[in-house]
Backbone bond lengths (Angstrom), bond angles and torsions (degrees), N, CA, C in turn:
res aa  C-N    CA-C-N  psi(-1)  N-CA   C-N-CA  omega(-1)  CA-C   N-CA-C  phi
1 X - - - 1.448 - - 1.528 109.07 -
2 X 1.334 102.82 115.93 1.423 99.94 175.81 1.935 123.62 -77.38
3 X 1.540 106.73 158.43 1.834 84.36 -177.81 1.653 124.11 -114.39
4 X 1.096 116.62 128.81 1.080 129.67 -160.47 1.754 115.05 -28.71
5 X 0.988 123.24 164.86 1.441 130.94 -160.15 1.861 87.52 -121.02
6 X 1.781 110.10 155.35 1.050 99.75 -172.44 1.962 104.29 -83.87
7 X 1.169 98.48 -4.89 1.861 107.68 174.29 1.569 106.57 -58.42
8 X 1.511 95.87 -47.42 1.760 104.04 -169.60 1.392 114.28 -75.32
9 X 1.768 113.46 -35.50 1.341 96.67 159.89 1.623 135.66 -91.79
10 X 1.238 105.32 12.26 1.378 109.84 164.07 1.471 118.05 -99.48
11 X 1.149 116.88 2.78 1.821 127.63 160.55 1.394 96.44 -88.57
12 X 1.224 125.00 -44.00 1.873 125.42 171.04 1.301 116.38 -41.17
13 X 1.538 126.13 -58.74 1.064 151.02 174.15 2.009 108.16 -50.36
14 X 1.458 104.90 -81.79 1.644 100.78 165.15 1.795 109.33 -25.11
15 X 1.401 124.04 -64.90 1.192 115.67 -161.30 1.407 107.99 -99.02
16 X 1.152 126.24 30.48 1.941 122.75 149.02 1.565 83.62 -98.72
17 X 1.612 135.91 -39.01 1.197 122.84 -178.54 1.309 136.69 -44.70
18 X 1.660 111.47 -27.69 1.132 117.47 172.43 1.643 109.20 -99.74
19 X 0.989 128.63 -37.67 1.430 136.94 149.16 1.486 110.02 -25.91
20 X 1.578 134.61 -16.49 1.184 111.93 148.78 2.046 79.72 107.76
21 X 1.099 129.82 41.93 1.315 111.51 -167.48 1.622 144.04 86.04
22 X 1.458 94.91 -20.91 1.559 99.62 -160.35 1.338 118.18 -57.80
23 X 1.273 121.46 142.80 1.266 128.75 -175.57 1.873 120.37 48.43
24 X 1.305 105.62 12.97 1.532 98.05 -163.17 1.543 122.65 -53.49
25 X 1.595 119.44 -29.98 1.392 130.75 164.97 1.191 97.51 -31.21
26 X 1.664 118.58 -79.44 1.916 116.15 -166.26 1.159 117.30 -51.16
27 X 1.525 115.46 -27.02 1.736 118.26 -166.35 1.627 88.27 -83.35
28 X 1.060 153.24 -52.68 1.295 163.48 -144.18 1.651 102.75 -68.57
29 X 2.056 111.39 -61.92 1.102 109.66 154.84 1.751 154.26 -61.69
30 X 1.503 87.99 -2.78 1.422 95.10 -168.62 2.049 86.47 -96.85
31 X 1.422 117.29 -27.00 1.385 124.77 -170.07 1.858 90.33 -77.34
32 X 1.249 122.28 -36.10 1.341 102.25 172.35 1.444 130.59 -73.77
33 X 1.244 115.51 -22.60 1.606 134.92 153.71 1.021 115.85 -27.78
34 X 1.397 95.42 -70.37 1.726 114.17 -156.10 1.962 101.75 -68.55
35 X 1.454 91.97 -36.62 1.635 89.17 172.00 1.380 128.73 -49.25
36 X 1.375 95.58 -56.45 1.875 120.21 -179.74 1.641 99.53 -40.73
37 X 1.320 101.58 -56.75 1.671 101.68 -163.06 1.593 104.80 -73.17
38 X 1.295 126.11 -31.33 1.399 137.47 -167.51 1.843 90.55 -79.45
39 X 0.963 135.96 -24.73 1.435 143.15 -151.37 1.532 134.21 58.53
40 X 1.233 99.28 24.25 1.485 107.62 -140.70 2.071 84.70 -110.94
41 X 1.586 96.66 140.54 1.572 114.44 -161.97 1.513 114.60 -91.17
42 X 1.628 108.94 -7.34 1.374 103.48 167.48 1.897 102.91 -163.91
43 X 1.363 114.53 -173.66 1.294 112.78 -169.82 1.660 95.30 -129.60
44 X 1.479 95.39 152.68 1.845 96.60 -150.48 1.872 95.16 -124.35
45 X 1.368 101.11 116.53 1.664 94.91 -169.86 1.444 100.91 -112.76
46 X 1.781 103.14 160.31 1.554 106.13 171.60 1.315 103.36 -85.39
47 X 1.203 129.03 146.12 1.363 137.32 -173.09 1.847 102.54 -87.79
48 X 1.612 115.03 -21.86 1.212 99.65 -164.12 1.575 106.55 -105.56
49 X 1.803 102.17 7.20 1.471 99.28 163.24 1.499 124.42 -98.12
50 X 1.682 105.29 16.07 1.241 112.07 171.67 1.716 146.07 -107.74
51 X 1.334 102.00 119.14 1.962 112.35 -164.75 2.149 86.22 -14.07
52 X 0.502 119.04 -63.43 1.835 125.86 -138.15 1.614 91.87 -104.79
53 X 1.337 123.66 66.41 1.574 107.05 -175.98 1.606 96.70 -95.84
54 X 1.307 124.98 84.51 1.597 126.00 151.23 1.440 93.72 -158.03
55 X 1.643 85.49 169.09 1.660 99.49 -145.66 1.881 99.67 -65.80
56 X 1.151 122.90 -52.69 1.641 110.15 152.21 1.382 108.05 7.37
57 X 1.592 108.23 -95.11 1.322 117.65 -159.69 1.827 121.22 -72.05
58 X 1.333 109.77 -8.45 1.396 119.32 157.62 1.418 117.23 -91.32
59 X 0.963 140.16 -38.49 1.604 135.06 149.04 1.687 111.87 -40.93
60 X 1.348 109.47 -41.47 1.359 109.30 -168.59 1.716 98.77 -65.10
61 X 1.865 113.88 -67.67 1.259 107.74 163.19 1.263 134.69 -31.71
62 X 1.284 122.75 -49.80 1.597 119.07 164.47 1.626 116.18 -25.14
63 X 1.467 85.07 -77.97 1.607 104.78 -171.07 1.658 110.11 -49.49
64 X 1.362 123.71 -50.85 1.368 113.89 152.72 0.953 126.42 4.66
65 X 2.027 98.99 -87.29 1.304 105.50 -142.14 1.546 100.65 -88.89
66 X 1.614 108.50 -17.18 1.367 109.67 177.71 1.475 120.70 -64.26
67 X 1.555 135.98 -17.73 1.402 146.91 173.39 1.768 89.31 -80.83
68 X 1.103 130.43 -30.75 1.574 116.18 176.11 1.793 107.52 -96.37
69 X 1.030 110.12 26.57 2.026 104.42 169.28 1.379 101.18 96.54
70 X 1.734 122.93 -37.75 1.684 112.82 -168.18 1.361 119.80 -77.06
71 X 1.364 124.86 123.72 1.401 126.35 178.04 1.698 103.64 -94.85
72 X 1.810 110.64 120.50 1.501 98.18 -155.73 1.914 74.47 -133.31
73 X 1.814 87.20 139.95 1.217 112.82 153.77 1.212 142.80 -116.31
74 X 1.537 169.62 149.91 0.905 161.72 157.42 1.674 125.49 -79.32
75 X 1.553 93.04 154.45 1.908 87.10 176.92 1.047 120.03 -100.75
76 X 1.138 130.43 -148.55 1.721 122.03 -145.78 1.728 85.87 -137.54
């Protein structure tokens, strides 16, 4: 079994997003994984592939993922 890339679980993440939530806990941990091993200090999202794109709902994500270990930024 190969292990997920932090690309693959941040396409995971987008689509429990539109899914209304589903499963996002596992997608969240498997995106902190993939970080650890990648070395990489935070996870970098498109803002315009997301259900909730205003700053509300990206603050809200932050704070999320930040109470679960992920420090998440967006691009420009």
């Amino acid at each position: 079994m190969s292990e997920t890339t932090v690309a693959q679980a941040t396409e995971s993440i987008y689509a429990s997003l539109r899914a209304d939530n589903a499963d996002i806990d596992a997608h969240i941990a498997t995106l902190k994984a993939a970080l650890s091993r990648e070395g990489l200090k935070q996870a970098v999202f498109d803002p315009t592939k997301l259900v909730q794109n205003n700053r509300a709902g990206r603050k809200l994500m932050q704070a999320y993922f930040r109470q679960r270990g992920v420090s998440v930024s967006f691009s420009e």
